[in-house]
N, C-alpha and C positions, 0 to 999 in steps of 0.2 A: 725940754731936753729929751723926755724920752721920745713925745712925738718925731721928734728929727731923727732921734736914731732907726726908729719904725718905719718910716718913710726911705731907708736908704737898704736898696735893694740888695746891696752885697751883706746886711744884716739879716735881711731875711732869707736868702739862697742859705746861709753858716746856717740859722737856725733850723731848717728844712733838712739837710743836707747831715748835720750832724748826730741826730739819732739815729740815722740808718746806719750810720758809720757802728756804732757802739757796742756791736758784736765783736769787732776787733780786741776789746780789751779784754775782755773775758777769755778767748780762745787763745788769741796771742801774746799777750801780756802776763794777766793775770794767772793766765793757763788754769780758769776754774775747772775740777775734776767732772762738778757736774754738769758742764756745759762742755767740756772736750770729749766725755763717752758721747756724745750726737751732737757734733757743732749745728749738724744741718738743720736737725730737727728745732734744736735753740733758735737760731736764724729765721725761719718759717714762721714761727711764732710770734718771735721779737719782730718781723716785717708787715705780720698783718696786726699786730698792735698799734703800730706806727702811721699805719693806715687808716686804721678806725680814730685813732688821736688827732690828724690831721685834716680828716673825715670834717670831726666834730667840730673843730678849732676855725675853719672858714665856714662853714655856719654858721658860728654864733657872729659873724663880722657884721650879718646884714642888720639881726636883730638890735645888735649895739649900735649902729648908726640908728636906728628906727629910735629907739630909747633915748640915748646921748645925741640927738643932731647937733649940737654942736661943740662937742669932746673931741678934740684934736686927737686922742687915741684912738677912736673908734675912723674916725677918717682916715688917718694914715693905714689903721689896718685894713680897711677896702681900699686900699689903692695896690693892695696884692690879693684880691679876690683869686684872679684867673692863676697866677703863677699859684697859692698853696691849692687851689683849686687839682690842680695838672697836678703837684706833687701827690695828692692823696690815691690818683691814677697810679701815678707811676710806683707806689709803696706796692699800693693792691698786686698790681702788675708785679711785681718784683715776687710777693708772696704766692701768686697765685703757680710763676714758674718755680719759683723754689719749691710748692707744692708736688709739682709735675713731677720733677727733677727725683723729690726725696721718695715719690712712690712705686715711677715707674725708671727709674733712671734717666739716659740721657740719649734715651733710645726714643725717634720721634716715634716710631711705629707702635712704643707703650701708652703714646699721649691718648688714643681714642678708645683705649681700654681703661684707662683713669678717668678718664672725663666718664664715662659710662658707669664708672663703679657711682665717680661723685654724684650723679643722677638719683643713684640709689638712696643718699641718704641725704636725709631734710637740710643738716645746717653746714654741711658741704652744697646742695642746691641751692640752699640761700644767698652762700657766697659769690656761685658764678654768677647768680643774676644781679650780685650786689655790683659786683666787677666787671660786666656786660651794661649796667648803668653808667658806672664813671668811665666807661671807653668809649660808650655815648657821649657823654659830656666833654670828652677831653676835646676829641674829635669835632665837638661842636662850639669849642673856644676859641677859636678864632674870628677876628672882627670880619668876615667875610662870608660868615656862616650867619650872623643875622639877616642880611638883606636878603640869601638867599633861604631863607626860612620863612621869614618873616620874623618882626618883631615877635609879636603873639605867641606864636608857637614856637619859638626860639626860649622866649620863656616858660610855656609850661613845660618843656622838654628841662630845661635845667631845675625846674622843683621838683622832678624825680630825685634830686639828692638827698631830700628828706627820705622817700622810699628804700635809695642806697644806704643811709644810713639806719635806719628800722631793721634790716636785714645784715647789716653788718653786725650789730650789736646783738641780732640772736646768734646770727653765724658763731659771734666767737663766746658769749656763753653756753650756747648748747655744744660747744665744741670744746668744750672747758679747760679752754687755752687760755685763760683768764677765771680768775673767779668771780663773779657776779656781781661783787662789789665792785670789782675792777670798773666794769662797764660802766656803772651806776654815776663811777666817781668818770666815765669817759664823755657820758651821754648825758649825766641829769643836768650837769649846767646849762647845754644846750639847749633841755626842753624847759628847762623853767623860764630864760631868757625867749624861748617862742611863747611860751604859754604872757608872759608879760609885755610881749609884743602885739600880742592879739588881744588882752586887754586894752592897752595903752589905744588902740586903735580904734576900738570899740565906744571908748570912755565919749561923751558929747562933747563939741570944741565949747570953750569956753568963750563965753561972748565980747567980743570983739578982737578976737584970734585970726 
């Protein structure tokens, strides 16, 4: 049952799709006081969470098929590698302009005096190059971008997502838009399921396997 719902893509767009959404309640709904003195800044925050969450979330897809080969869960959820792939782009993306947006306004001529301050400091420079990785990768999601790559390098180009994600995860604790535990509870299941995969991988086949 649940594999079937997993496998049906209008459930995974709702699921992808509905945390960006969720600023809505608070500003317009709920009208929280401490989220409507700076919706924008609220939004900023809440998008690059969402980012690093979605980040982590299609990573751990591959190590679960590696572990479970044959768990109907772990298959149907790589069978949307490339869409939550594309979504954790387009979060970053969404954050990185809300960034723009909340520090220099909506003046393009303040964008190359922002990008220069971000320059300046560590876990804003982590970010862009975190974001400058998955706009690589998006851009290299399409099935016509292997042959012209090549297989090979088509894939090590996409295991820089592990590097996106290392860099996300300082970005947003040294940016302490999150608090540390946040991260821990965003990223540790990920590496424990890589660290188990590289076991699993490692172990001798057993004979007559």
């Amino acid at each position: 049952m649940i594999e079937k719902i997993l496998r049906s893509k209008v459930v995974v767009w709702t699921a992808l799709v509905l945390p960006g959404l969720w600023p809505l309640w608070p500003i317009l709904v709920a009208k929280d006081p401490s989220v409507t003195a700076d919706p924008s800044k609220y939004v900023l925050h809440h998008w690059g969470f969402v980012a690093c969450l979605v980040l982590a979330v299609v990573l751990s897809f591959s190590p679960l098929r590696v572990l479970w080969p044959k768990w109907g869960v772990a298959q149907a959820l790589n069978r949307h590698r490339r869409l939550v792939g594309v979504a954790a782009f387009v979060y970053a993306a969404l954050h990185l302009t809300t960034h723009l947006i909340y520090e220099g306004g909506f003046e393009l001529a303040a964008i190359p005096a922002t990008l220069t301050t971000a320059l300046g400091k560590p876990f804003q420079l982590t970010g862009l190059i975190a974001f400058t990785i998955l706009l690589v990768l998006a851009a290299t999601s399409v099935n016509a971008a292997i042959p012209w790559l090549g297989g090979k390098l088509w894939k090590n180009i996409h295991r820089l997502a592990y590097v996106a994600a290392a860099l996300a995860a300082y970005h947003q604790a040294a940016a302490r838009k999150l608090f540390p535990m946040q991260v821990v509870w965003i990223f540790g299941p990920l590496v424990i399921l890589e660290i188990a995969r590289v076991w699993k991988s490692r172990r001798p086949a057993k004979p007559g396997a």
